[in-house]
C-alpha positions as CSV (number, residue, x, y, z in Angstrom):
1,X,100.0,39.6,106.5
2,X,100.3,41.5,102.8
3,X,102.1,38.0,101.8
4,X,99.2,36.5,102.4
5,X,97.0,38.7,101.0
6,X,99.3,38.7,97.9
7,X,99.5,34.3,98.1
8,X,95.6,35.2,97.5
9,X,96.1,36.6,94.6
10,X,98.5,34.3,93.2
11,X,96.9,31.3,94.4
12,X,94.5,31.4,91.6
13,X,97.4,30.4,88.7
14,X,101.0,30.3,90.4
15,X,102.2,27.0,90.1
16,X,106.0,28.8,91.4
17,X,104.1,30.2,94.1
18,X,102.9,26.6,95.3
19,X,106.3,25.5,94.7
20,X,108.0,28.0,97.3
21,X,105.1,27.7,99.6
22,X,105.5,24.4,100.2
23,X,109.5,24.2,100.2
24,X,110.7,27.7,101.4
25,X,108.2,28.8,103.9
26,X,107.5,28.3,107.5
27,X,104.2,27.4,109.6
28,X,101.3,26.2,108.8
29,X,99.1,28.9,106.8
30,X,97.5,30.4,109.4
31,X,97.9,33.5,107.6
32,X,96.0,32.5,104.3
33,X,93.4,30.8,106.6
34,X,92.4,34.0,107.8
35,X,93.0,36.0,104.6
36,X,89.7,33.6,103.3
37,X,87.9,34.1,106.5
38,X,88.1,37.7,106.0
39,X,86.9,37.5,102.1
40,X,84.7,35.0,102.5
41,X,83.0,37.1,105.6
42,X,83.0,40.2,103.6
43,X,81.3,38.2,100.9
44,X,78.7,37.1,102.8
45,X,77.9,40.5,104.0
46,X,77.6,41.7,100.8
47,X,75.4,38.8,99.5
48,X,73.2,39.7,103.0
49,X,73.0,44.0,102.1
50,X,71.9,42.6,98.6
51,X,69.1,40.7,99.8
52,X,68.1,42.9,103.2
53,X,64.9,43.2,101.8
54,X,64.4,40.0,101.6
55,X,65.4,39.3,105.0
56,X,63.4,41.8,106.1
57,X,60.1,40.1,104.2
58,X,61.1,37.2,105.9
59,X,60.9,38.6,109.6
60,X,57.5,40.2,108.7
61,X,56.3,37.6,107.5
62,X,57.3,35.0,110.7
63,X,56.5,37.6,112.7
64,X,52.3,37.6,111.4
65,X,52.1,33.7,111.6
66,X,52.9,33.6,115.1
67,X,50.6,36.9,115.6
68,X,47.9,34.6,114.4
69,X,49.2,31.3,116.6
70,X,46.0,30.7,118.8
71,X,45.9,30.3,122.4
72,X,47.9,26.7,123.7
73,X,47.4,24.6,126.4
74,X,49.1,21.2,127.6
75,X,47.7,19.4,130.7
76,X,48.6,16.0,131.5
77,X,50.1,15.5,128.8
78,X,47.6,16.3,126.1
79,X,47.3,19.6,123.8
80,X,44.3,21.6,123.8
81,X,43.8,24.9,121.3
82,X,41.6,27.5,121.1
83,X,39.8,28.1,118.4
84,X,40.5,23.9,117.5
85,X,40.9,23.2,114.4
86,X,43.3,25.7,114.2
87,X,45.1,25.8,110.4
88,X,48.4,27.7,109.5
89,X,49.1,28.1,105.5
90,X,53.1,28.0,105.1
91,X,52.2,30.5,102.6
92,X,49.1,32.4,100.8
93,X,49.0,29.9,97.9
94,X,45.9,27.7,97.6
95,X,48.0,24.3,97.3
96,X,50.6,25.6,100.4
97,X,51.7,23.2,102.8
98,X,49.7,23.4,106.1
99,X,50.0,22.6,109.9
100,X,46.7,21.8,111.9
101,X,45.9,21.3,115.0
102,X,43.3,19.1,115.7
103,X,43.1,17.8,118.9
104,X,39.8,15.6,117.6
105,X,41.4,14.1,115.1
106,X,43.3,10.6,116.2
107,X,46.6,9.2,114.4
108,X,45.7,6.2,112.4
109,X,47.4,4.2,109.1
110,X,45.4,6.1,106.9
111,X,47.0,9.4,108.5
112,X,49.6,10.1,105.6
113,X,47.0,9.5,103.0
114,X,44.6,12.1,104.8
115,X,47.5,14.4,105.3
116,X,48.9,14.4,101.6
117,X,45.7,14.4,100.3
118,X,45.0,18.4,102.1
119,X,48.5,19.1,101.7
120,X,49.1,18.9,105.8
121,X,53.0,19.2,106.9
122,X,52.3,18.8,110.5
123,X,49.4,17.5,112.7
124,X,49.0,18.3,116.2
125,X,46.1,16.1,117.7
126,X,46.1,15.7,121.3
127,X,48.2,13.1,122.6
128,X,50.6,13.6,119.8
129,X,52.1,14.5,116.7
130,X,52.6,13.7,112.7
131,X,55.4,15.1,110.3
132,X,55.4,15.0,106.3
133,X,58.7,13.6,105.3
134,X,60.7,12.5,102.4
135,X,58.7,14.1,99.6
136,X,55.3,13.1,100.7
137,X,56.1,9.2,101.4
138,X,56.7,8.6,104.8
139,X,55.0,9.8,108.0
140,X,56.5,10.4,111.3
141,X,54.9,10.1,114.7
142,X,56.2,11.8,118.0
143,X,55.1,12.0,121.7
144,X,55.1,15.1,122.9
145,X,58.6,15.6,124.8
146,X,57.0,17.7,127.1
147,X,54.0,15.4,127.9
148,X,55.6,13.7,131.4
149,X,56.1,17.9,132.6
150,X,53.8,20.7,134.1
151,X,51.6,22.1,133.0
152,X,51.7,25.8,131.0
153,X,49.7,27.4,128.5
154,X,50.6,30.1,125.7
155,X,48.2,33.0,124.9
156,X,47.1,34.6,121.9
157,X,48.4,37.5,123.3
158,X,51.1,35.8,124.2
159,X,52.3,34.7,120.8
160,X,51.4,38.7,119.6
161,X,54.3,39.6,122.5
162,X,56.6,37.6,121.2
163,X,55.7,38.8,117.3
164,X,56.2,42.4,118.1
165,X,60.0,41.1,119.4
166,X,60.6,39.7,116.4
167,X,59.5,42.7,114.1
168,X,60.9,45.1,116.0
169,X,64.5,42.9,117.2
170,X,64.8,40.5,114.7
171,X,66.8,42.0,112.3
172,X,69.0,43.2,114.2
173,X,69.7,40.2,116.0
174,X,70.1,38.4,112.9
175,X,72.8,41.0,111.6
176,X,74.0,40.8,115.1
177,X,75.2,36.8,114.7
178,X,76.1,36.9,111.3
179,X,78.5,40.2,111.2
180,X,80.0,39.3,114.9
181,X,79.3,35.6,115.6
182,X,79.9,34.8,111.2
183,X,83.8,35.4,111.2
184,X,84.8,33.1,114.0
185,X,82.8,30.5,113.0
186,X,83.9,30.6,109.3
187,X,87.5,31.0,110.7
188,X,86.7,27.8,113.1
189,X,84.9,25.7,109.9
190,X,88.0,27.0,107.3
191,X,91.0,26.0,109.6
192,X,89.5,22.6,110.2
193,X,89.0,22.0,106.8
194,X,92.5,22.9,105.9
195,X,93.7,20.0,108.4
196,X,91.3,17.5,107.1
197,X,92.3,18.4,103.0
198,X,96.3,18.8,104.4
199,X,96.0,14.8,105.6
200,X,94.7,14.5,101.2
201,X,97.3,16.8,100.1
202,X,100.3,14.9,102.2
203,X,99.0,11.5,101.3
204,X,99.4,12.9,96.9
205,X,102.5,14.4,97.8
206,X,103.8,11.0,99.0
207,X,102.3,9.2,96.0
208,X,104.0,11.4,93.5
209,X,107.2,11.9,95.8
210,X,106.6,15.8,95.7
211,X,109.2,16.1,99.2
212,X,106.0,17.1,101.8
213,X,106.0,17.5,105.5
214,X,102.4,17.7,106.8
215,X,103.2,21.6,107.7
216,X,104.1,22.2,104.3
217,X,100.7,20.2,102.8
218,X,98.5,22.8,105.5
219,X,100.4,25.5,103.9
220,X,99.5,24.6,100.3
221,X,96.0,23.5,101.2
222,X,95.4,27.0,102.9
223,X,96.5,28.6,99.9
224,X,94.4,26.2,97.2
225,X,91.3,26.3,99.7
226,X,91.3,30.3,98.4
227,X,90.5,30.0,94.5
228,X,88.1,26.8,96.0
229,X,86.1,28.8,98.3
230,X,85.8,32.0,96.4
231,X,85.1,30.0,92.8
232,X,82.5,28.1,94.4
233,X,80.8,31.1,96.2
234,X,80.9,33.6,92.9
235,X,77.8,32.2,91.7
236,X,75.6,33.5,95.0
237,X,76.1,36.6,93.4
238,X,74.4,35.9,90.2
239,X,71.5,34.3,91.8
240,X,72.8,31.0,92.3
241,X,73.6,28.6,94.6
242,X,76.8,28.0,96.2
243,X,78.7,25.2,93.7
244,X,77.9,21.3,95.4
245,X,78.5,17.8,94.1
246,X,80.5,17.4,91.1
247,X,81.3,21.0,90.3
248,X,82.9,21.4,93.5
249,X,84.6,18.9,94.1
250,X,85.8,19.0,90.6
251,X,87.3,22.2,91.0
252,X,89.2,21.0,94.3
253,X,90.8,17.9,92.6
254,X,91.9,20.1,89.9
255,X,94.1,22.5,92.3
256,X,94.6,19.9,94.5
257,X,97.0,18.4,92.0
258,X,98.2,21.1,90.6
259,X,99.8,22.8,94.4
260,X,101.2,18.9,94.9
261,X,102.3,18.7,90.9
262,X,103.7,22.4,91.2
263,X,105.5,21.8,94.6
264,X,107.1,18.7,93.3
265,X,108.3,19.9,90.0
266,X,109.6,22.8,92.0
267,X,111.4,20.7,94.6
268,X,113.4,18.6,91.1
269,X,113.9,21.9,90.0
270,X,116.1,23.2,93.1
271,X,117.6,19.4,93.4
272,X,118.5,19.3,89.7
């Protein structure tokens, strides 16, 4: 495990550590695969302490719009609220989105005029319901998928219940799946994506006859996937967002061929 933790560090700029990865090691980099699990999971913790009061905000906050939900009713299919109209701002801006219920109200083909016009993101009338989407242009009309069941009905006091869970659990909860549940999905996501990059890695080290076994392309693409991840995370902690598009995949090419140019070149060397 401290080779891999060094292969970290030298992953960055080795090209002769690519080179004797990929020709004088064993396995298949499970050891580097969870070397970045562990940084990139003690990354995201860090990013998560930074912005715990923002997290925190963001409970509070969920937890007063459903204190204010009103009381909810579906018989037979149709919805019925008290007080109705019933209006929910997204946020306390004038111009915020909104969601209505308005069981009065009936869906027509002036709907997604009426609802970008008062800046509506959902509409609940009684038989069913509309959704905003793609930036304002197109409307989208559902049944409710509950309408063919029982009946039930949700309480004000109710919704208040389930508002003083979330203030009280939320957090915790929250730090509960990302701190325990985090690592083994990142470890599940980064081993998956080494295979899927190894079948790219192989299929350049055949084109530039660099001497690769598919073993020895998951070992270089566990080590290369280290400087990727972590490069394209680093600017999360500036107030960024994690590198997308060209900018990542920009920064793979570039040390994809240099582990497949490296191994090769040290592969002539030891032949030569």
């Amino acid at each position: 495990m401290t080779d891999a933790f060094k292969g970290a560090v030298l992953s960055f700029y080795s090209g002769s550590y690519y080179g004797e990865l990929a020709h004088t090691r064993k396995g298949i980099g499970i050891g580097l695969v969870f070397v970045l699990t562990l940084i990139l999971t003690v990354m995201i913790m860090l990013c998560v302490l930074f912005n715990l009061g923002t997290l925190q905000n963001v409970m509070h906050v969920v937890s007063q719009k459903i204190s204010d939900l009103p009381d909810i009713s579906i018989k037979d299919g149709k919805l019925s609220a008290k007080p109705d109209p019933y209006q929910m701002s997204l946020n306390d801006e004038s111009a915020s989105f909104r969601i209505i219920i308005d069981t009065s109200y009936k869906l027509n083909d002036s709907t997604l005029q009426y609802m970008r016009k008062n800046n509506i993101y959902v509409l609940f009338a009684a038989d069913e319901f509309a959704t905003l989407l793609s930036n304002d242009k197109k409307l989208e009309i559902n049944d409710y998928y509950f309408k063919d069941n029982r009946s039930f009905t949700i309480t004000h006091e109710d919704w208040l219940k389930m508002a003083d869970r979330i203030e009280h659990w939320g957090m915790p909860v929250l730090l509960g799946v990302i701190f325990i549940m985090g690592p083994i999905v990142l470890f599940m996501g980064n081993f998956l994506a080494t295979v899927l990059t190894a079948i790219a890695v192989w299929l350049v080290g055949l084109i530039v006859q660099a001497g690769l076994e598919f073993a020895d392309a998951m070992r270089l693409t566990a080590a290369l996937r280290i400087p990727v991840s972590i490069l394209g995370f680093l600017p999360v902690f500036v107030g960024g967002r994690q590198l997308h598009g060209l900018a990542d995949w920009g920064i793979w090419l570039i040390y994809l061929v240099f582990a497949v140019y490296a191994a090769r070149h040290y592969r002539n060397s030891a032949a030569g």
